[in-house]
C-alpha positions as CSV (number, residue, x, y, z in Angstrom):
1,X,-26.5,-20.9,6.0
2,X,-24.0,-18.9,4.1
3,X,-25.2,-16.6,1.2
4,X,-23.6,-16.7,-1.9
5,X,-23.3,-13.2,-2.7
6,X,-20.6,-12.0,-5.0
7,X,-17.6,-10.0,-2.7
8,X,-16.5,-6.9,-5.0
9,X,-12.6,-6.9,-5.6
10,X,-10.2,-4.6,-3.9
11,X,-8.6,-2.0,-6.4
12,X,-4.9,-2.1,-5.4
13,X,-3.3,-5.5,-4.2
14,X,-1.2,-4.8,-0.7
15,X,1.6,-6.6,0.1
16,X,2.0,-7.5,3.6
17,X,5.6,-7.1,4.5
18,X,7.2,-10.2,7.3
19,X,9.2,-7.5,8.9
20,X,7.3,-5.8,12.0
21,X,6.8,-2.5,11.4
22,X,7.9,-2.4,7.7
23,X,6.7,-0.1,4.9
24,X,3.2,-1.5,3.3
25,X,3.8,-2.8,-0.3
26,X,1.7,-2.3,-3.0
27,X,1.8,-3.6,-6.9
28,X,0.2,-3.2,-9.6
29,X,0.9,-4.9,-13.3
30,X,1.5,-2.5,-16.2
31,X,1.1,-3.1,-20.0
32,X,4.3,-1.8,-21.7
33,X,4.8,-1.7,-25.5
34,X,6.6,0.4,-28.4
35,X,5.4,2.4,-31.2
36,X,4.1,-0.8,-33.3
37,X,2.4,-2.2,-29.9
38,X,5.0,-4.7,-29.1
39,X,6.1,-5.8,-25.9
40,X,8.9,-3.8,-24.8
41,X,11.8,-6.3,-23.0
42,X,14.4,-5.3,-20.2
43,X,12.4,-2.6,-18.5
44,X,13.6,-1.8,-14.9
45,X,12.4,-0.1,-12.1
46,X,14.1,2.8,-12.9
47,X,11.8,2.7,-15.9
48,X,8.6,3.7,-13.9
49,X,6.7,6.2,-11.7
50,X,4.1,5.1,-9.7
51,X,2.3,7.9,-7.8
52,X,-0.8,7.5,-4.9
53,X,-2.8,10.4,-4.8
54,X,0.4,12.3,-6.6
55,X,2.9,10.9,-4.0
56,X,5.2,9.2,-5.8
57,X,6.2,6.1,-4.4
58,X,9.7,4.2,-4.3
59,X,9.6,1.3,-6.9
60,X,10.8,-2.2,-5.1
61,X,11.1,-4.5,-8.2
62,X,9.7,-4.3,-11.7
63,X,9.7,-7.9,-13.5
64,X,8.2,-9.7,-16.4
65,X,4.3,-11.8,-15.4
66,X,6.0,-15.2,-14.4
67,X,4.8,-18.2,-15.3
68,X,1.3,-20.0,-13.5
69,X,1.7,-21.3,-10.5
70,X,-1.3,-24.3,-10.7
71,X,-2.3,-26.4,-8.1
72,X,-4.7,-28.8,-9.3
73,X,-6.9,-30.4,-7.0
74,X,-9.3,-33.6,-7.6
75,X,-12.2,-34.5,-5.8
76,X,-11.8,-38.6,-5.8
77,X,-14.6,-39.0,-3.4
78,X,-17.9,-40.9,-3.1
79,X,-19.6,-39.3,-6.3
80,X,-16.8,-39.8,-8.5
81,X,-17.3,-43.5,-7.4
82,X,-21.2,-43.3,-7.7
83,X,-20.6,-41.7,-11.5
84,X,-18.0,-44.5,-12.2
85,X,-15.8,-41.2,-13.3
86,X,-12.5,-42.9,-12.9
87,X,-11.5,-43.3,-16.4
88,X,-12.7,-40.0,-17.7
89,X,-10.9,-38.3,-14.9
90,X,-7.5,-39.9,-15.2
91,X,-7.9,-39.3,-19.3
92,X,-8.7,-35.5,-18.2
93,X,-5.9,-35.1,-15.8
94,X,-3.5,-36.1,-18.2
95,X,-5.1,-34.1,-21.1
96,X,-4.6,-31.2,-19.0
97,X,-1.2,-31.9,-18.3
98,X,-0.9,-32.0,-22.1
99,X,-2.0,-29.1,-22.8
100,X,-0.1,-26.5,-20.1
101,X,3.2,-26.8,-20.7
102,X,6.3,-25.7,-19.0
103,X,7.8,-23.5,-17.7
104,X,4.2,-23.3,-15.9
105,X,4.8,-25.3,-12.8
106,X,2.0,-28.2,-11.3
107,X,1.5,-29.8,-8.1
108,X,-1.5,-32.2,-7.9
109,X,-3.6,-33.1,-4.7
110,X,-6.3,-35.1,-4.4
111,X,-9.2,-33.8,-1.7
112,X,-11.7,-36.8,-1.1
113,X,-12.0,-37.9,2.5
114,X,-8.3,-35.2,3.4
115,X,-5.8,-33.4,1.3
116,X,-3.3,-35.6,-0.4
117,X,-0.2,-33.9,-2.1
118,X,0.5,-36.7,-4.7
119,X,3.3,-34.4,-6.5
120,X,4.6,-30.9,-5.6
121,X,5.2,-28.0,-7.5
122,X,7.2,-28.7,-11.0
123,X,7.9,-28.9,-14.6
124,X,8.2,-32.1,-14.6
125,X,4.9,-33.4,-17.0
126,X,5.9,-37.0,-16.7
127,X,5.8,-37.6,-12.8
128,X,2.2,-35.2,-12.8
129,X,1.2,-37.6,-15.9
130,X,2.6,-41.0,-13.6
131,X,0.6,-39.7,-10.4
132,X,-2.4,-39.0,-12.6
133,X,-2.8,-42.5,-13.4
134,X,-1.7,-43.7,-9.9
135,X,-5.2,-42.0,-8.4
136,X,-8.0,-44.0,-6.8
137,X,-11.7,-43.1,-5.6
138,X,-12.1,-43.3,-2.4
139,X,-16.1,-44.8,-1.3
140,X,-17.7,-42.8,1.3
141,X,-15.4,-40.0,1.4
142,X,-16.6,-36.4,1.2
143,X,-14.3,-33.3,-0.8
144,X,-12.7,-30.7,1.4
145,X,-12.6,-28.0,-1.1
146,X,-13.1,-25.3,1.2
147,X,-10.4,-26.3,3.5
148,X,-8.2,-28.1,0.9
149,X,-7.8,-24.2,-1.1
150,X,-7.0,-22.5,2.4
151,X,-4.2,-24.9,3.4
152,X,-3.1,-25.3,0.1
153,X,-2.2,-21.6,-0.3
154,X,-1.0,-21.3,3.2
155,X,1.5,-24.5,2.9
156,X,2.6,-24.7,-0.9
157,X,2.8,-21.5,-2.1
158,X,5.0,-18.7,-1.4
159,X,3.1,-15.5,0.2
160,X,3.5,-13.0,-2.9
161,X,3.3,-15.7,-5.3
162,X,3.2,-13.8,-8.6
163,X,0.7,-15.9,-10.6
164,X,-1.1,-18.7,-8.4
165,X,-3.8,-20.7,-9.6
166,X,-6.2,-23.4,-9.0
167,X,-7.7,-26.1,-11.3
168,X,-10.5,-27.9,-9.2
169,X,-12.4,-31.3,-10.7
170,X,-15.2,-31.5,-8.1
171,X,-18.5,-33.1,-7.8
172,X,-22.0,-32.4,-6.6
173,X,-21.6,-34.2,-3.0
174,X,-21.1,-33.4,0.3
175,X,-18.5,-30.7,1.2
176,X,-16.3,-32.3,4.0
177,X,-14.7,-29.0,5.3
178,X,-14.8,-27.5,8.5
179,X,-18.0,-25.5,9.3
180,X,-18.0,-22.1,7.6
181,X,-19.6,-19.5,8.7
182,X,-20.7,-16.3,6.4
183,X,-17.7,-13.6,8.0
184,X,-14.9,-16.8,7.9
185,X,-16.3,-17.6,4.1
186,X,-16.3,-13.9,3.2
187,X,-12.9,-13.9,4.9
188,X,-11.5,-16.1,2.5
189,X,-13.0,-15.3,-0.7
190,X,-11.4,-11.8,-0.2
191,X,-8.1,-13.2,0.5
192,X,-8.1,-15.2,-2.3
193,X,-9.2,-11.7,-4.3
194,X,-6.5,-9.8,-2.7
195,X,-4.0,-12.7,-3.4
196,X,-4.7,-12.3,-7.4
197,X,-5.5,-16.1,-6.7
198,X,-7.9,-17.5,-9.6
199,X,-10.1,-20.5,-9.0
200,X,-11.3,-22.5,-12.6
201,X,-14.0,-25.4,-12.0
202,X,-14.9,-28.2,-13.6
203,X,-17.8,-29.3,-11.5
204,X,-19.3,-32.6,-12.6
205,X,-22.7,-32.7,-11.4
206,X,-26.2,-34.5,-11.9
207,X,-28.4,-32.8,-9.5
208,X,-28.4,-28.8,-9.0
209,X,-28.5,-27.2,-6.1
210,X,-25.9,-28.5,-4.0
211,X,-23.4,-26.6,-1.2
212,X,-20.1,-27.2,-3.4
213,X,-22.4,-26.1,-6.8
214,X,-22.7,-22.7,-5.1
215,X,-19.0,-22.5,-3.6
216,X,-17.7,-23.6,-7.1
217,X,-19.8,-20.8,-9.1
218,X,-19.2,-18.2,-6.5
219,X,-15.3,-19.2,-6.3
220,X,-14.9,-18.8,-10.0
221,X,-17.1,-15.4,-9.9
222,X,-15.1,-13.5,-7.5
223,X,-11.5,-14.9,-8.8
224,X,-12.5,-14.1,-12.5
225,X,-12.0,-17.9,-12.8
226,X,-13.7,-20.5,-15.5
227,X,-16.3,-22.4,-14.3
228,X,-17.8,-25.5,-16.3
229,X,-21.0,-27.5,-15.3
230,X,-21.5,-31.3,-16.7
231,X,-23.3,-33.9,-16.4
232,X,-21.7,-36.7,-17.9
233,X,-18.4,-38.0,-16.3
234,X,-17.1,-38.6,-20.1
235,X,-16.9,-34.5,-20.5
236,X,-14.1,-34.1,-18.0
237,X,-11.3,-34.5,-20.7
238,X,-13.0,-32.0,-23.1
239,X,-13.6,-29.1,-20.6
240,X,-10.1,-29.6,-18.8
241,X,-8.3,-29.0,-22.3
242,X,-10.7,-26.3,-22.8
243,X,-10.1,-24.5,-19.8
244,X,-6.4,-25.4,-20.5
245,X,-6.2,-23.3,-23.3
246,X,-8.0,-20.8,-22.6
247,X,-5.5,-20.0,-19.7
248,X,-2.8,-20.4,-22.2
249,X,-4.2,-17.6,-24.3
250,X,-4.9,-15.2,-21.0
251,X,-1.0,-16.0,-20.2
252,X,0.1,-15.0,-23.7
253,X,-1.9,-12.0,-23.0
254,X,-0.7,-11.2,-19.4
255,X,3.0,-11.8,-20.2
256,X,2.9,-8.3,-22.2
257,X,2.9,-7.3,-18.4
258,X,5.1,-6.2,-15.9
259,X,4.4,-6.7,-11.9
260,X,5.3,-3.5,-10.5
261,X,5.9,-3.9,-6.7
262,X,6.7,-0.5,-5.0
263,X,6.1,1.4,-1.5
264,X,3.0,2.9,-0.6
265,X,2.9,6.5,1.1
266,X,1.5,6.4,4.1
267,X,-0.9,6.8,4.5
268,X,-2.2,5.3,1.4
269,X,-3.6,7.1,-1.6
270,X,-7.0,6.3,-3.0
271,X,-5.9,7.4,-6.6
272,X,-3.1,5.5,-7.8
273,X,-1.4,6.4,-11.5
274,X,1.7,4.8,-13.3
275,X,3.6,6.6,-16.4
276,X,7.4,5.5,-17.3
277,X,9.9,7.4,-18.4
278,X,12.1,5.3,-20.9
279,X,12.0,6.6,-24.3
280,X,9.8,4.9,-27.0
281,X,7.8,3.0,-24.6
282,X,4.2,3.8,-23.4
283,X,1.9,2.0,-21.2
284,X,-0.7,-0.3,-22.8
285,X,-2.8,-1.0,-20.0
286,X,-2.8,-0.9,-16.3
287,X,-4.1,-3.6,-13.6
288,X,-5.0,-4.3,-10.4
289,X,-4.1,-8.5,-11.1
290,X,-4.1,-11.0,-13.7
291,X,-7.5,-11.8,-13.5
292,X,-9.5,-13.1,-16.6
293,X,-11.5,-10.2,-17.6
């Protein structure tokens, strides 16, 4: 039996570079505004000084927090069909679409029985809002959330993805994954920590105590994600625009930030400082991710 024990966050997010033998990469996102505490637009690389351990390392790229990345991912197995949650998940799918708008791309997979991409990545609210109300339940079949996050991040998104999220609509029933065991479940919460990958939840769920009512808390622990516990099918629409704006207002608040991606001595330092040198500009804040706090 795995043990649900919270998996404390690396400091400094490492880049592993695809060439063999290639510098390690490290980033960090820096808060940069003026005099009046505004955001302060058009910095550059040149603009910053990022030092390990007072090494100061070589800056790769220095860009504005892009927009989310958000795969959302439905559970449309047997206990949606046994809460006759149809309705109130297609009205909270499409809420959610509502309410997180471009340029924040979508894709959409469903994850009773097998991982279904209904629509990829994209801007485009009117296909996600047309697949929405295309989606079934599926009698008998079990969620694969476990498995249905891994490949998901391994096969849609890019490796350094800037800002990648998941939105999960899951149940209380049986988790359909592959067998876990504690070191290969540990394995991937920390990936998805050292990803800056955040997990929100909206678990709808009748009786405690089930295996996917601990990976959803723990997910959404470890990730700095939302988590949302109901009971009634006819919430889903509420807490999905909930949690929708809520990550609208953490986005306003990251976007004040720059991702600072540079090269990391080597070896690594354990203390790692920023400053910049462009005049009338000072930093605001600095972070490990873009993490709800």
């Amino acid at each position: 039996m795995i043990r649900f024990a919270v998996v404390v966050a690396v400091s400094v997010l490492l880049l592993v570079p695809s060439a063999a033998g290639a510098q390690a990469l490290g980033q960090l996102f820096i808060e940069v505004v003026d005099g009046a505490g505004q955001f302060v637009p058009g910095m550059t690389p040149a603009d910053f000084v990022v030092r390990e351990d007072g090494r100061e390392a070589g800056i790769v790229s220095a860009e504005p927090v892009a927009p989310m990345k958000i795969a959302f991912m439905v559970d449309n197995g047997d206990r949606m069909v046994e809460m006759n949650a149809l309705n109130a998940l297609r009205n909270g799918m499409q809420g959610f679409l509502d309410a997180v708008p471009p340029p924040h791309e979508i894709s959409l997979f469903t994850i009773g029985r097998n991982i279904q991409r209904r629509v990829d990545f994209t801007t485009d609210r009117g296909e996600l809002q047309r697949s929405a109300g295309e989606i079934f339940l599926d009698r008998g079949a079990s969620a694969v959330v476990l498995d249905g996050i891994r490949e998901t991040w391994e096969r849609r998104f890019e490796d350094d993805e800037p800002f990648p999220v998941f939105v999960m609509v899951l149940t209380d029933g049986t988790e359909g994954s592959g067998n876990y065991n504690e070191n290969e479940y540990v394995e991937l919460v920390n990936e998805l920590i050292t990803k800056s990958i955040t997990v929100h939840v909206v678990l709808l769920s009748s009786r405690g105590g089930s295996v996917i009512n601990q990976y959803a808390l723990n997910l959404t622990q470890n990730t700095g994600g939302i988590y949302e516990n109901i009971a009634a099918a006819t919430g889903i629409e509420q807490m999905l625009v909930s949690i929708a704006e809520r990550m609208n207002a953490h986005y306003e608040n990251v976007s004040r930030r720059y991702r600072v991606v540079y090269e990391r001595p080597n070896p690594p330092g354990a203390q790692i400082s920023a400053s910049i040198t462009r005049s009338g500009a000072r930093i605001a804040g600095l972070f490990a991710g873009l993490r709800m706090q």
